[in-house]
C-alpha positions as CSV (number, residue, x, y, z in Angstrom):
1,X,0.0,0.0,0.0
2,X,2.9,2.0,0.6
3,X,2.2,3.1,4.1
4,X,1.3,1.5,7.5
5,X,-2.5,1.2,7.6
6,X,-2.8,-0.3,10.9
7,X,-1.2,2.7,12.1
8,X,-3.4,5.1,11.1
9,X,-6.5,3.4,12.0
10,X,-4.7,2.9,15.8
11,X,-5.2,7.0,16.5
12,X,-9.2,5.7,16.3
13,X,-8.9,2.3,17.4
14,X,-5.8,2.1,19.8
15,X,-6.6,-1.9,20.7
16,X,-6.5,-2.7,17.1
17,X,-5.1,-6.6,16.5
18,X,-3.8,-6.0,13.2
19,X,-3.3,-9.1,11.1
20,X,-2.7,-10.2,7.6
21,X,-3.9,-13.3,5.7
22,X,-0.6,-13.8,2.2
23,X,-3.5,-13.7,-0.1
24,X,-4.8,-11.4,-2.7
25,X,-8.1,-9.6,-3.0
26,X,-10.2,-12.5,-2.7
27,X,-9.4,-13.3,1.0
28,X,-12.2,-15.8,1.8
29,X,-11.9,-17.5,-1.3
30,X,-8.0,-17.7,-1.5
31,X,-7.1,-18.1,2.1
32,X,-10.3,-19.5,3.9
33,X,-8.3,-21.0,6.9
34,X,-7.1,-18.2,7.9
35,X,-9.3,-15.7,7.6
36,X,-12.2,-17.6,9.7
37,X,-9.3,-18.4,12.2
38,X,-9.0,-14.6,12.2
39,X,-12.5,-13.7,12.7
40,X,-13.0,-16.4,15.1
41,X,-10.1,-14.9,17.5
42,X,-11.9,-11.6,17.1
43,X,-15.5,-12.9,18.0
44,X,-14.2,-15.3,20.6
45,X,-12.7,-11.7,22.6
């Protein structure tokens, strides 16, 4: 993206887990695993 995302959204959101699924666009379709580990870990908080 060429700059840190996560740490612009932290002046909003200062607990912010930031993670990333090595996928493209497609992130439920590419990398399934992970990203319903990720939303479980979220949902299970």
């Amino acid at each position: 993206m060429g700059y840190d995302a996560a740490a612009v959204w932290r002046a909003w959101a200062p607990d912010l887990d930031h993670q990333t699924v090595g996928c493209g666009h497609f992130m439920a379709e590419e990398a399934p695993a992970a990203v319903l580990r990720a939303l479980r870990n979220l949902l299970a908080r």
